[in-house]
C-alpha positions in Angstrom: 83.9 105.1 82.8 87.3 103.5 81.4 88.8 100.5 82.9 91.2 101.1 85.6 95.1 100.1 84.8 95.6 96.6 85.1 97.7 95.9 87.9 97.6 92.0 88.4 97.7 88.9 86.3 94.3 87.4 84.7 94.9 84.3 86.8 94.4 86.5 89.9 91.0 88.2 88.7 88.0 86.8 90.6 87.1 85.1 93.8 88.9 82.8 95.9 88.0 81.1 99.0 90.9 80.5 101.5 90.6 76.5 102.1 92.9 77.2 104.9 96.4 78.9 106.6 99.3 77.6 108.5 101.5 79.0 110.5 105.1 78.2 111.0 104.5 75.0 109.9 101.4 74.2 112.2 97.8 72.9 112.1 96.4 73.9 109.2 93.4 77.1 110.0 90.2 76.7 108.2 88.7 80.6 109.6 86.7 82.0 106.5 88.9 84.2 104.2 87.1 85.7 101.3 89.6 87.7 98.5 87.6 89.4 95.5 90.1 90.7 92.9 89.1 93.2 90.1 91.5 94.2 87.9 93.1 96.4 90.4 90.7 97.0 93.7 90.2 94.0 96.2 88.3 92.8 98.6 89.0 91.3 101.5 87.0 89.6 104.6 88.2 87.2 107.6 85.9 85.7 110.1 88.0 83.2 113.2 86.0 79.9 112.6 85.1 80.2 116.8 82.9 83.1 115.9 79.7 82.2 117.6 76.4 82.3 115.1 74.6 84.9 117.5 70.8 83.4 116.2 68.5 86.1 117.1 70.2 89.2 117.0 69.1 91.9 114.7 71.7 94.7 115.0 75.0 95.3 117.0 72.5 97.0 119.9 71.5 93.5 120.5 74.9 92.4 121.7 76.3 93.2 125.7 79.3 93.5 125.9 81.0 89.9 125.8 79.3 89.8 122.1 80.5 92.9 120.8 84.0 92.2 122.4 83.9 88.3 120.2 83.1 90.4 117.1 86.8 92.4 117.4 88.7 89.6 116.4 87.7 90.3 112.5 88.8 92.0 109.5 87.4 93.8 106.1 89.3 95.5 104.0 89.5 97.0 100.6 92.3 98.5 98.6 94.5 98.2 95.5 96.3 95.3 94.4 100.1 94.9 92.4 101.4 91.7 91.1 105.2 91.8 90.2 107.2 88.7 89.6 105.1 86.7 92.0 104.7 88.9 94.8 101.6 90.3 95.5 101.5 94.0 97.2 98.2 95.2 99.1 97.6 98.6 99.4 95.0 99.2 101.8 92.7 102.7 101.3 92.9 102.8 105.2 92.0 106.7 105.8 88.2 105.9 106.8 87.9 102.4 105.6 87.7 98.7 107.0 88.8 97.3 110.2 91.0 95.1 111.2 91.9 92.8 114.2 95.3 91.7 116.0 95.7 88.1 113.6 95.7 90.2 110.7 97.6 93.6 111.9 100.9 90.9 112.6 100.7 90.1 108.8 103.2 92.1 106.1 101.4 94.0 103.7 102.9 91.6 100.6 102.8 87.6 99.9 104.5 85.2 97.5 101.7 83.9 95.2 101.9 80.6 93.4 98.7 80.1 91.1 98.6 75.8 90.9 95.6 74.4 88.9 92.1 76.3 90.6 94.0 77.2 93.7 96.8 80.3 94.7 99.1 79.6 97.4 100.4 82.4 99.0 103.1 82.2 101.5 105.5 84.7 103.2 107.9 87.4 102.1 111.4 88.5 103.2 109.2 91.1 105.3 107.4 88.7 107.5 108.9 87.6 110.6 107.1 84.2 110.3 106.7 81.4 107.9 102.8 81.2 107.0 101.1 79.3 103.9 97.7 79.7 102.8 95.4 78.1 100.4 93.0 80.3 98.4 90.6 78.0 96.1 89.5 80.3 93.1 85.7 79.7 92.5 83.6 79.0 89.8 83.4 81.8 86.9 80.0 82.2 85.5 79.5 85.7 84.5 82.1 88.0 82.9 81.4 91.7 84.7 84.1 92.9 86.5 83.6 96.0 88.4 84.6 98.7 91.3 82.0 100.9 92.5 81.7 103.7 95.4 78.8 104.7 97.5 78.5 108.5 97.7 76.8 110.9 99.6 74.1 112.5 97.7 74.7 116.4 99.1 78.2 115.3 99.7 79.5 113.8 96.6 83.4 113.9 97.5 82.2 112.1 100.9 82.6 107.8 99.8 80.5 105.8 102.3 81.7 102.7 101.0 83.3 100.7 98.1 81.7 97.9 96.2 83.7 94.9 94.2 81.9 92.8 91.7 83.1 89.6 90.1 80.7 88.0 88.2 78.9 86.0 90.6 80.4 87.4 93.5 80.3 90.8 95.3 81.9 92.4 98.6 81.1 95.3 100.4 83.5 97.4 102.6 81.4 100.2 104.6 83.5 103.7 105.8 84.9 102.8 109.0 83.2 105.0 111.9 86.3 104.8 114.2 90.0 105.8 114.3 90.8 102.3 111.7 95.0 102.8 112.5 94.5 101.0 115.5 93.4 97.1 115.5 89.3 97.2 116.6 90.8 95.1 120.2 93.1 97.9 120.7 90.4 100.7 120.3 88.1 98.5 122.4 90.6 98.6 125.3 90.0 102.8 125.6 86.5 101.9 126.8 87.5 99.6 129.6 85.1 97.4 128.8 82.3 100.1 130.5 80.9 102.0 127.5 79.2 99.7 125.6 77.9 102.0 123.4 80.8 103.2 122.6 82.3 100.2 121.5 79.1 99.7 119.6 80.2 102.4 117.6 83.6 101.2 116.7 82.5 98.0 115.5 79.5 99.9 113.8 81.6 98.8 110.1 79.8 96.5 107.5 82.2 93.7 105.4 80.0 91.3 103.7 80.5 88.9 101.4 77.4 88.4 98.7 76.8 85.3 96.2 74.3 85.4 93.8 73.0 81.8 92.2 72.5 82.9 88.5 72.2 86.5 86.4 69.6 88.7 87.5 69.2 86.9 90.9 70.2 88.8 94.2 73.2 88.5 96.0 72.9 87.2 99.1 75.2 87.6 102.0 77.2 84.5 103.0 79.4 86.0 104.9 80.0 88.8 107.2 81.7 90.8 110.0 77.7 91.4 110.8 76.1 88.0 111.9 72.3 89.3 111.5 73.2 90.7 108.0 74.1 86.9 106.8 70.9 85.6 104.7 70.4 89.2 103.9 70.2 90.7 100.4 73.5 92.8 99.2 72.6 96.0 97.9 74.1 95.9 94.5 72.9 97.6 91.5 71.7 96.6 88.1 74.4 96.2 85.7 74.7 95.2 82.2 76.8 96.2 79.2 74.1 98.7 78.0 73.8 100.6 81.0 77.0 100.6 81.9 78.1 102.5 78.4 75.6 105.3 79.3 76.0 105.8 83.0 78.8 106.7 85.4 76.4 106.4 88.5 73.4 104.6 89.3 71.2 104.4 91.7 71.1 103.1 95.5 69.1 101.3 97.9 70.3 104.1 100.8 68.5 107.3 101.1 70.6 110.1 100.0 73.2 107.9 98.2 74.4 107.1 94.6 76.5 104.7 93.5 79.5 105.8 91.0 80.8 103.3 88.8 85.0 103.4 89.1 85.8 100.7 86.6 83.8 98.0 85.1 84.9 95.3 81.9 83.8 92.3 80.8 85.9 89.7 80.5 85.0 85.5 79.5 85.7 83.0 82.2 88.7 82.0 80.1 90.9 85.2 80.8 90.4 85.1 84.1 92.5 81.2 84.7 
């Protein structure tokens, strides 16, 4: 599988963690932002930092409705990613994919990056109609695979049931969204009336998480995600190294009746990725 077209700067490739956003100026925001960059795809995830921990819960049937309504207010995402003269472009796959809540649906869909040392500041285009700054820290660079994957259905292979971004040490997962995703998750919540619980169960029924592994060949654990009983939980990504990646285009998966494909993999050193 050939490496996709290259459609941001090195400096951009990896993992950041947002340290923080402001808003016209304001208090800075230190809610969790995760952005994995490939060479092309991204990853994006965005947890409020008032998100309560929920201890104890196992699935999304384990929260009435006052928990599942607290669990709107976040965002995954995936897409593809341009960098022209500064200004990043997110093109969301949207169609099926991700969620997203009312803080992010107000944002443009492009961003001024500034790359300064280990950190990219990204603040606000001529499209937004606010000023905004944010602060993603780029982290450490251990490990020099860089790949975008797909879940597939097994009888159904042009059905994707989720994308998969890999950087090195880092991994994010973005499930196939099981609602109408054009509509922020608090406005698809309002059509229940707060009354159908189940049915808002299965609007939020979407997996984001965010996986970290400690060193090569270890697990990646989830960190972070839209999910609170998935955090602490193993992230199901495959075995990958240069040899099986030159012989394979798809590999197998820890779901029944799926197959991972491989989209585009490399491997680049830590140095042409600052």
């Amino acid at each position: 599988m050939p490496r996709a077209p290259q459609t941001v700067p090195n400096w951009a490739i990896g993992c950041s963690d947002r340290a923080y956003i402001s808003l016209e100026g304001g208090e800075r925001d230190h809610s969790i932002a995760i952005w994995i960059q490939t060479e092309s795809q991204y990853f994006d995830l965005r947890i409020p930092h008032d998100r309560p921990r929920f201890e104890g819960t196992r699935s999304l049937s384990s929260f009435d409705r006052d928990g599942l309504l607290q669990l709107a207010g976040q965002s995954g995402d995936t897409g593809t990613c341009r960098i022209q003269n500064g200004v990043a472009t997110w093109a969301s796959w949207g169609g099926g994919f991700g969620f997203y809540c009312d803080d992010v649906a107000k944002f443009p869909d492009d961003g001024r990056l500034e790359p300064r040392g280990g950190t990219i500041y990204e603040y606000e285009t001529q499209k937004s109609s606010f000023r905004y700054a944010e602060a993603w820290v780029q982290q450490p660079y251990d490990h020099g695979l860089i790949a975008h994957l797909t879940l597939l259905d097994d009888r159904d292979p042009d059905r994707t049931l989720g994308a998969l971004v890999v950087t090195g040490r880092y991994a994010g997962w973005v499930a196939r969204s099981t609602s109408d995703n054009q509509d922020t998750l608090e406005t698809q919540l309002e059509t229940t009336n707060g009354l159908d619980v189940k049915k808002m169960r299965e609007i939020l029924d979407c997996e984001a998480s965010y996986g970290v592994r400690t060193r090569a060949g270890a697990p990646y654990l989830i960190r972070h995600s839209n999910f609170p009983f998935r955090e602490g939980c193993e992230l199901d990504v495959p075995r990958m190294d240069r040899r099986i990646l030159e012989r394979r285009d798809t590999l197998p998966a820890r779901r029944n009746g799926a197959v991972w494909r491989v989209e585009s993999w490399f491997f680049a050193s830590p140095s042409s990725t600052t």
